[in-house]
Structure formats: C-alpha cells, structure tokens
C-alpha positions in Angstrom: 9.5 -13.6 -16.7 7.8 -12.4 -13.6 4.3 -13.3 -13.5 1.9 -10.6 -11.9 -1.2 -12.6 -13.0 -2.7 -14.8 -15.4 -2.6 -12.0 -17.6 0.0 -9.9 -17.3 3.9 -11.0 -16.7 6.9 -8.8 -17.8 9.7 -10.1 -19.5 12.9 -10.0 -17.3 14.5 -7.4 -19.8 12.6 -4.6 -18.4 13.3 -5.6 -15.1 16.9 -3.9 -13.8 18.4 -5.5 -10.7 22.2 -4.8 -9.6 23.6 -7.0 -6.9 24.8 -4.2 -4.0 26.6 -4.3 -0.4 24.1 -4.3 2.2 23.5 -1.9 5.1 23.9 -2.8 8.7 25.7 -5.1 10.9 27.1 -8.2 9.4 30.9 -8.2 10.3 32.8 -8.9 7.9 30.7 -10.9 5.1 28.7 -7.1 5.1 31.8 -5.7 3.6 33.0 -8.5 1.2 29.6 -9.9 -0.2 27.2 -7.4 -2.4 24.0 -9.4 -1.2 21.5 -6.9 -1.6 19.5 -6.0 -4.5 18.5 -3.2 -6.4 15.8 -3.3 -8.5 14.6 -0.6 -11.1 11.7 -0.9 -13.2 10.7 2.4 -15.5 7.2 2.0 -15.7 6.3 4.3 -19.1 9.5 1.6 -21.0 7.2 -1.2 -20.2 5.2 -3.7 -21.6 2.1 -3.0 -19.0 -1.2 -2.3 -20.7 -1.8 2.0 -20.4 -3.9 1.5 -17.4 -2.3 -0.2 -15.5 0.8 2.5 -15.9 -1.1 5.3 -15.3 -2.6 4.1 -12.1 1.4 3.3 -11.3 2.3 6.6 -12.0 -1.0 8.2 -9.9 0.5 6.4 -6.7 2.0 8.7 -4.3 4.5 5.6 -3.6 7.8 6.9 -2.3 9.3 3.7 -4.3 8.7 5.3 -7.5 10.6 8.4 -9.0 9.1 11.5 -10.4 10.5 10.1 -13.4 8.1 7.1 -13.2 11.4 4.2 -12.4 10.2 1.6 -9.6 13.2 1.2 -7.7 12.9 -1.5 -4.8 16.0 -2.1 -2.2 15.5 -5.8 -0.8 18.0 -6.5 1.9 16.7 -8.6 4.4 18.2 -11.8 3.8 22.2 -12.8 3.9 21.6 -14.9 0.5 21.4 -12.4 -2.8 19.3 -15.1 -4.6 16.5 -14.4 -1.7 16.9 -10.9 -1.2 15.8 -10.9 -5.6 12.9 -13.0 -4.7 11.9 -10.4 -2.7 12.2 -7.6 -4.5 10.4 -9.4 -7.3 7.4 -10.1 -5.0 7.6 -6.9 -3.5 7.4 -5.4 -7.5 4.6 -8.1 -7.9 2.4 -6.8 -5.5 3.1 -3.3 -6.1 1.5 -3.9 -9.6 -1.3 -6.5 -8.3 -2.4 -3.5 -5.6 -3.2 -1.2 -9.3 -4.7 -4.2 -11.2 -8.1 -4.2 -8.5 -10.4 -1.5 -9.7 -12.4 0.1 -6.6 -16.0 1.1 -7.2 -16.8 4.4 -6.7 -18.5 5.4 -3.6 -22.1 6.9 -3.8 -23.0 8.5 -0.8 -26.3 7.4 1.0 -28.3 9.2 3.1 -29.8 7.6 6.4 -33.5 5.9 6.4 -35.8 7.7 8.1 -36.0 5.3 10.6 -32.5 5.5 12.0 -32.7 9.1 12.2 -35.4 9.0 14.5 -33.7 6.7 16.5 -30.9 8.4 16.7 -33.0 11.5 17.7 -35.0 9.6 20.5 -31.5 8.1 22.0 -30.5 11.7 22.4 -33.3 13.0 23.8 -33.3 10.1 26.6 -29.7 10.7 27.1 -30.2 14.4 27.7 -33.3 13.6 29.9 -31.1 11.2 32.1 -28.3 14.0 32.1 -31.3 16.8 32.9 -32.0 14.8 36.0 -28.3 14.4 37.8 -28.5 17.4 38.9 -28.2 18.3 42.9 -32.2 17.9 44.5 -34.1 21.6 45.3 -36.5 21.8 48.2 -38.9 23.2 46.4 -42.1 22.5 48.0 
C-alpha cells in the first residue's frame, strides 16, 4: 500500500514494477544483477478519485504515456530494494504535485500611486540623460 496522503493510498495491485538490468557502468554485477526498477502505473485502472486522474492525465509529463500508464525507471542505486523505494517516492510525489489546487490568478491593475511614480522616475532619468550631452557655447 503506498501512501500518497492521509487520504489517498493505492493498493500495491495497481502498482506494476519489474526488476530490470541497469544502464551504465558497473562491470560485471551490471550484467548479472537486474537491479533496476520499472514501474508502471495506468492511471484511468486506478483507484484515484476522478480529479485527481484527470489532472494526471492534463500533465504534459514525459513519464506518462498517451495511453495514460505512469511508467518510472529508478536506477540509481546498486541495491533493487532502493532503486523501488525510489520509484515509489518518485510516483508519490508525482501524485502529491496534482493533489495541491492553485488559485486562479486575477489580474490587478497598478494604484494610481505607483504609476505616477513610475512616470516621475522616468522623467528624471530622461532629464539626467537630456543633460550628458557634449556643452554648446552658446552665449
């Protein structure tokens, strides 16, 4: 049972992960051992609440499939039983990041104040730019 929140935890049924070989250097242990994991969750077979699956499916993740399957490769560790605690934590905050609900932005418009602020700043600005330039003999 993976626990995303006090809430919400998914059984470990829906949950695929397939022990694999890892990539890289390792010597020879790299070719014997299958110490990396492969997780695959499908997100529309789950037991997540609609919402939550639809703001999944609405992330432009490159971790999850057109066809809406999670799939997480964790191999960072030479120990299999810590390379699946991290793709379960991994999968953990993928699903905590869609649990938060943003407020919606309402634009504001500046105070009247700070406009003419920013007006009078420019104005001196240009006036000390006005006045660089070379000295004329005029009188």
């Amino acid at each position: 049972m993976l626990r995303v929140s006090k809430d919400i935890a998914i059984p470990d049924r829906e949950i695929d992960m397939q022990a694999i070989r890892a990539q890289g250097a390792g010597g020879q242990n790299v070719n014997k051992v299958a110490s990396a994991i492969h997780l695959r969750f499908d997100i529309n077979a789950s037991s997540l609440p609609m919402p939550y699956k639809q703001r999944l499916l609405a992330l432009s993740d490159q971790r999850i499939s057109s066809e809406g399957v999670i799939v997480i490769k964790a191999q960072g560790y030479r120990s299999q039983e810590k390379n699946r605690e991290e793709a379960l934590e991994r999968l953990r905050e993928l699903i905590r990041s869609v649990l938060v609900t943003h407020k919606k932005r309402r634009p504001t418009r500046p105070t009247r104040g700070s406009v003419k602020r920013r007006l009078e700043s420019k104005q001196k600005r240009s006036k000390i730019k006005r006045n660089r330039g070379k000295v004329r003999a005029d009188e």
